[in-house]
C-alpha positions in Angstrom: -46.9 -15.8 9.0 -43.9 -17.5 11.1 -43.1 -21.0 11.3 -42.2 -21.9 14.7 -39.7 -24.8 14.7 -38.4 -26.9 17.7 -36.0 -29.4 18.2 -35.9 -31.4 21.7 -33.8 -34.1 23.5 -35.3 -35.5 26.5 -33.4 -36.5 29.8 -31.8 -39.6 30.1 -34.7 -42.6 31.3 -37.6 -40.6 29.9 -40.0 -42.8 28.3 -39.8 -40.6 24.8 -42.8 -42.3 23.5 -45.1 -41.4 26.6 -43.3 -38.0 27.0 -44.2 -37.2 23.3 -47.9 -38.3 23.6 -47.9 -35.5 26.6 -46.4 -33.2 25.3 -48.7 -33.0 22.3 -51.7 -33.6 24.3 -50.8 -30.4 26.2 -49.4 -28.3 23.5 -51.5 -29.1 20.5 -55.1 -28.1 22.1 -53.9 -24.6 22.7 -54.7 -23.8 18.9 -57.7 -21.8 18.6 -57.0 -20.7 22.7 -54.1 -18.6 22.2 -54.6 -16.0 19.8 -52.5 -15.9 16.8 -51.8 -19.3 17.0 -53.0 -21.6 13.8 -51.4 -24.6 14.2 -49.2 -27.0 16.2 -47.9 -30.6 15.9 -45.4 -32.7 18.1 -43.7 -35.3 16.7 -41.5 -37.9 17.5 -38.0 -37.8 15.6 -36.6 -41.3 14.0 -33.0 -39.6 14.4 -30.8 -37.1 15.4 -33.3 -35.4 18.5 -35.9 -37.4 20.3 -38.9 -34.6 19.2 -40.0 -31.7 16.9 -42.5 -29.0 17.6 -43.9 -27.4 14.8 -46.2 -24.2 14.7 -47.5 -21.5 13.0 -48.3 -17.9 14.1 -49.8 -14.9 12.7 -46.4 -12.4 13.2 -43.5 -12.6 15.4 -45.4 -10.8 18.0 -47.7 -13.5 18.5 -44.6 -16.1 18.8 -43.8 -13.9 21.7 -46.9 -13.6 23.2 -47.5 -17.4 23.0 -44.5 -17.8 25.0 -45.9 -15.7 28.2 -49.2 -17.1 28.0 -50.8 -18.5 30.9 -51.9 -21.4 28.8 -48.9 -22.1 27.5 -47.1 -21.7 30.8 -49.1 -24.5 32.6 -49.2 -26.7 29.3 -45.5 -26.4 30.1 -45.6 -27.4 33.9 -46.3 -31.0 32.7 -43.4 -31.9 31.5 -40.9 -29.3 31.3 -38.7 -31.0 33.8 -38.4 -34.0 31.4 -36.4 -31.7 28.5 -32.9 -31.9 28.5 -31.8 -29.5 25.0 -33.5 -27.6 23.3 -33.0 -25.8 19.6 -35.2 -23.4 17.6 -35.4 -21.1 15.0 -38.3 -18.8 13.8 -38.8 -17.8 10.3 -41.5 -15.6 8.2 -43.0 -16.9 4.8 
């Protein structure tokens, strides 16, 4: 298995509340849609960067795959011009 784990800052006048509720409701239904994916939450950070994503896959290839999926691609279209930074790291337990 790999844990997928994101860290976000959104642009400057973003409402980060109602940017976090989208994002979550786009990202978090594609469980069960793209394979290898088991789970995914998006939360909104109390300090440091304004949201996490967390998620686990299968393998590594299925991290990679689940980055060129259609799904995810137009999951992203919502509100990918809203992010400002981004930082992530991948790990196998």
């Amino acid at each position: 298995m790999v844990k997928h784990i994101v860290l976000y800052t959104l642009k400057e006048g973003v409402d980060k509340d109602a940017a976090v509720a989208l994002i979550a409701s786009k990202l978090e239904p594609l469980v069960g849609r793209i394979p290898g994916l088991f789970h995914m939450e998006v939360r909104r950070c109390y300090a440091g960067m304004d949201y996490a994503l967390y998620s686990e896959f299968e393998n590594a290839e299925a991290v990679k795959n689940y980055r060129a999926h259609p799904l995810h691609q137009e999951a992203k279209s919502h509100f990918h011009h809203m992010l400002q930074t981004r930082v992530s790291a991948d790990f196998e337990v």
